[in-house]
TORTORDO-633549 format. One record per residue (C-alpha): x, y, z; residue in one letter. Coordinates in steps of 0.2 Angstrom, whole numbers, always signed. Layout:
BEGIN
@X: X; Y: Y; Z: Z; r: A
...
// end
This chain:
BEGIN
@X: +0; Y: +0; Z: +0; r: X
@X: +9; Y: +16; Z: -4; r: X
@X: +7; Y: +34; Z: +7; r: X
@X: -6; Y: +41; Z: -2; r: X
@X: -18; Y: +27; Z: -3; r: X
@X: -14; Y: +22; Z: +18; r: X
@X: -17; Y: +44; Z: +20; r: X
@X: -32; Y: +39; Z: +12; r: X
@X: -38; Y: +27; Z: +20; r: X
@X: -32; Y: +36; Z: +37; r: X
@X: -43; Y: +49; Z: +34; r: X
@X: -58; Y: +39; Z: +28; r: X
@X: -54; Y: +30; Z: +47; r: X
@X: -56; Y: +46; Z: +55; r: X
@X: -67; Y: +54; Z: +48; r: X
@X: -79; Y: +38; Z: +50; r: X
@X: -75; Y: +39; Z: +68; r: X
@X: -78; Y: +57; Z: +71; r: X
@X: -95; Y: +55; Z: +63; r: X
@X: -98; Y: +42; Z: +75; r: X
@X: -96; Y: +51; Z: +90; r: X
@X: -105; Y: +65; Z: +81; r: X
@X: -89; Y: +78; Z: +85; r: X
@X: -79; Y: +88; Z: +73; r: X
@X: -60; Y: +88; Z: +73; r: X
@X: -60; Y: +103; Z: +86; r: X
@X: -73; Y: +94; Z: +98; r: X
@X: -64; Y: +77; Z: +97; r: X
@X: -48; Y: +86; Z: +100; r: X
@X: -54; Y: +97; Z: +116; r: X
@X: -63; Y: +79; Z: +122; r: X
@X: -46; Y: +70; Z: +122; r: X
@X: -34; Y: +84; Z: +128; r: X
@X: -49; Y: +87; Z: +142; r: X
@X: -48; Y: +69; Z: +147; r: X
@X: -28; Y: +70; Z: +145; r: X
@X: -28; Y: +84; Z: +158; r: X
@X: -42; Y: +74; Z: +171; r: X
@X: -29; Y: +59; Z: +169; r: X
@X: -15; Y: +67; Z: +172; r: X
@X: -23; Y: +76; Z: +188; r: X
@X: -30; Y: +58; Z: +196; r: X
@X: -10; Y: +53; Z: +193; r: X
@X: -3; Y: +67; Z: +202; r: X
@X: -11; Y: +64; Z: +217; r: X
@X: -8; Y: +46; Z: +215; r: X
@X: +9; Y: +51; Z: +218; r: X
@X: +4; Y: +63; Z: +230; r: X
@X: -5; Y: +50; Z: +241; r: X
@X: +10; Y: +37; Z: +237; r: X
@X: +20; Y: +48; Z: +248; r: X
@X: +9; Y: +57; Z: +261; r: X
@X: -6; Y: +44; Z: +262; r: X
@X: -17; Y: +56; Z: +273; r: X
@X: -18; Y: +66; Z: +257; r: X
@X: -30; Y: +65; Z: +242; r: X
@X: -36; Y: +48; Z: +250; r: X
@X: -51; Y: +45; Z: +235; r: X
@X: -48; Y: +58; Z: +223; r: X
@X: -41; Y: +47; Z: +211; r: X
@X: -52; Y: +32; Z: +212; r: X
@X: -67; Y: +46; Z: +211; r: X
@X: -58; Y: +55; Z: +196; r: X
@X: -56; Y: +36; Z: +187; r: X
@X: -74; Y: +32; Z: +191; r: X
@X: -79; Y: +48; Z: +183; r: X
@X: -70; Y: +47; Z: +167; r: X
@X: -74; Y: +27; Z: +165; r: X
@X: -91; Y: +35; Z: +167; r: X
@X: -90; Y: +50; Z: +152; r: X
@X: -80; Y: +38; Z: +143; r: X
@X: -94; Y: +22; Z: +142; r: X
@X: -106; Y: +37; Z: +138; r: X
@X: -96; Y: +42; Z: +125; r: X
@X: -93; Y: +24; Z: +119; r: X
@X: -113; Y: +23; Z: +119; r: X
@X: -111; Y: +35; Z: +104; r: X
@X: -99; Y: +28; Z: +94; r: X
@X: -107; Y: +11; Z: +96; r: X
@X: -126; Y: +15; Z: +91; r: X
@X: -119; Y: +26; Z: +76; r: X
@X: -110; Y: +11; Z: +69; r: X
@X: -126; Y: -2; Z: +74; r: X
@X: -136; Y: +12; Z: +63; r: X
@X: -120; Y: +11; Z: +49; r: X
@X: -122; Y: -6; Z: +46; r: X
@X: -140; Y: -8; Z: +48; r: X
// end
């Protein structure tokens, strides 16, 4: 497969998969880096708590069950837009 035909086809992908979670490039792109940003907050006071246990003693196990929570919505999306595609 040469460059211009897998650019192709990596745009077909993500365009297919913007259209199923009904988001432009701009949303898709403030979803993830949002995400990013939550993630990286729940991980810092992992290490936080790593080293002064008293601290942040469930933020990051409430922070996870939040974002597993936004992210199985999210998936909820994608899935019935592709269940509609091939039906």
């Amino acid at each position: 497969m040469g460059e211009d035909e897998w650019l192709k086809m990596f745009s077909r992908k993500c365009k297919a998969h913007l259209s199923s979670v009904n988001m432009n490039a701009w949303q898709h792109f403030k979803f993830a880096f949002g995400f990013l940003v939550e993630l990286k907050k729940a991980e810092l006071a992992l290490l936080l708590h790593m080293f002064v246990p008293r601290c942040c003693d469930t933020y990051a196990s409430d922070k996870i069950k939040e974002l597993a929570s936004k992210l199985e919505d999210h998936n909820k999306l994608h899935l019935n837009f592709l269940e509609e595609d091939d039906g």
